[in-house]
N, C-alpha and C positions, 0 to 999 in steps of 0.2 A: 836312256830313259829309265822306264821300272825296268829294273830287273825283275824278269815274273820269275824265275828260279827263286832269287833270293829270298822274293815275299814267299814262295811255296815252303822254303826252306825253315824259313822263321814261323809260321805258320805251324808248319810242321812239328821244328822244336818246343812249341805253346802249346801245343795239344797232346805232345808227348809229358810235358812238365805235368800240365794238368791232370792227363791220365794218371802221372804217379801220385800226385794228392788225391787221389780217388774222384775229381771233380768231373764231371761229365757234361756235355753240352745239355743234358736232357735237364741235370740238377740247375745246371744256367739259367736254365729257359725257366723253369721251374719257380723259383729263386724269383727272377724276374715278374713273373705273375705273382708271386705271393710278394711281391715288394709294390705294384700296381693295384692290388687289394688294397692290403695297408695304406695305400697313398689316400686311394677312393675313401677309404674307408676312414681313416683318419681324419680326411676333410668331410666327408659326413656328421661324422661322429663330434668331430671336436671345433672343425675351423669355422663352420656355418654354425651352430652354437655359439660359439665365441663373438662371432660378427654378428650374430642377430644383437647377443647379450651388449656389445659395445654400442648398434648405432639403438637398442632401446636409453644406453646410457645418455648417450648424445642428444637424444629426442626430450629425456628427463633435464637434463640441462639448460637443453633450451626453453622448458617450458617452466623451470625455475626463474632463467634469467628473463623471463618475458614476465613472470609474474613479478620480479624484484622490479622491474623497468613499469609495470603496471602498479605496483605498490609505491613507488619514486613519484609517480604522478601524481597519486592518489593523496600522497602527503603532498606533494605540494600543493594542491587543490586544497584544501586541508589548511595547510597553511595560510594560503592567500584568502580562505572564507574565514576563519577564524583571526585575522588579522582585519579586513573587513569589519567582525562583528565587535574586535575591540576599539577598531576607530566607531564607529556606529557607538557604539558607548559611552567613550569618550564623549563623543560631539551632545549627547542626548544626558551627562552628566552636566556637562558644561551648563546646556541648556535649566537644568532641571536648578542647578546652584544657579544661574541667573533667575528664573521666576522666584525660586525662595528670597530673593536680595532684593527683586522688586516686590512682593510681599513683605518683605520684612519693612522694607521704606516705606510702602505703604501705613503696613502700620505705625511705624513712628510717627508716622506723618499725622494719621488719625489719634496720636496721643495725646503729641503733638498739640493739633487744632483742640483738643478735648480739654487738653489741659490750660490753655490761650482762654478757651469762652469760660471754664469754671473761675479764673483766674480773673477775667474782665467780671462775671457775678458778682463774684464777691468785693471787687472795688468798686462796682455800683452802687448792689445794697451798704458797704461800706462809711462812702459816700453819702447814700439816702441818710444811713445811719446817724453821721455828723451830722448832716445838715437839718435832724429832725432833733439832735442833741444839741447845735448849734442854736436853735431856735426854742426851745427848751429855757438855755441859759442866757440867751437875750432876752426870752419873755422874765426870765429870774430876776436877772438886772434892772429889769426896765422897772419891776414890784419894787425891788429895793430901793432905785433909786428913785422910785415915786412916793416909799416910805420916808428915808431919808430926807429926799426933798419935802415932805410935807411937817416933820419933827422941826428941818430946820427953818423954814416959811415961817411956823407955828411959833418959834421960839423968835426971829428976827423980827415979827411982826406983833409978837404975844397975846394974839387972838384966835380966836378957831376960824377954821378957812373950810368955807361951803367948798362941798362937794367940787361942783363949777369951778369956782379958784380953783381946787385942788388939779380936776382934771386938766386945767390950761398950762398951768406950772408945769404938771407933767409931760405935755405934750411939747413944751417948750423948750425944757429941759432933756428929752429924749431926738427931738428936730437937731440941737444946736449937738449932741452928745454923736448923734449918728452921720453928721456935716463932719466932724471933727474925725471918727473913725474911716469915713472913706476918703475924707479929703486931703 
């Protein structure tokens, strides 16, 4: 099994080597604790520093990527209400060019009809017009030819013709004249 000599042995020779390097169990021990400082003291100093300063990193990032993911939202809310308010637009365009077209017809319409009755006016009075110039130039006719008829009475007959003749000629001549024009 152990050789206990051997390990004494070996033992032995390590703590003679040592003593010639001047190294002492006591400088070991020594050594030791000042390397147990350092440790402590190091993670004091620098590893709990470091880890605070990391998970504050950690905790900033998160609270960036929660704001990007809240700002993500926000635009598309954003989006979707502003797409909303251009359909709303749209529809409330549409609407507004439809009332202007029915207005617009409207008015044509009332031109339109404005321009129908002044139109019918004027070939009424037109009308009255002729027919009060029509009647004008039948009573013309009717003189003339009641002169002419009595020039020629007077001359076919070569006597003066009472009033009475005169009138009968004329009436007779004007009956058979106005038979003739509508007949």
């Amino acid at each position: 099994m152990f050789d206990f000599m051997a390990d004494t042995m070996m033992l032995s020779a390590f703590s003679d080597m040592l003593d010639r390097m001047g190294i002492t169990w006591s400088s070991i021990l020594l050594h030791l604790i000042a390397l147990v400082i350092l440790t402590v003291g190091l993670y004091l100093l620098l590893f709990k520093p470091v880890k605070k300063m990391i998970r504050e990193r950690q905790e900033k990032v998160k609270k960036i990527e929660k704001e990007n993911a809240d700002l993500n939202e926000e635009v598309k809310e954003l989006k979707n209400s502003s797409e909303k308010v251009l359909s709303e637009a749209k529809k409330e365009a549409a609407a507004m060019h439809e009332s202007a077209v029915k207005v617009a017809n409207q008015k044509a319409n009332d031109i339109l009809s404005e321009a129908k009755a002044k139109a019918k006016a004027l070939i009424d009075r037109t009308e009255t017009e002729m027919d009060e110039e029509r009647k004008k130039l039948q009573a013309d006719v009717e003189k003339q030819i009641a002169d002419v008829s009595l020039l020629v009475a007077e001359k076919v007959i070569g006597r003066d013709i009472s009033k009475e003749d005169n009138r009968r000629l004329i009436e007779a001549s004007i009956k058979e004249w106005s038979e003739k024009e509508n007949g």
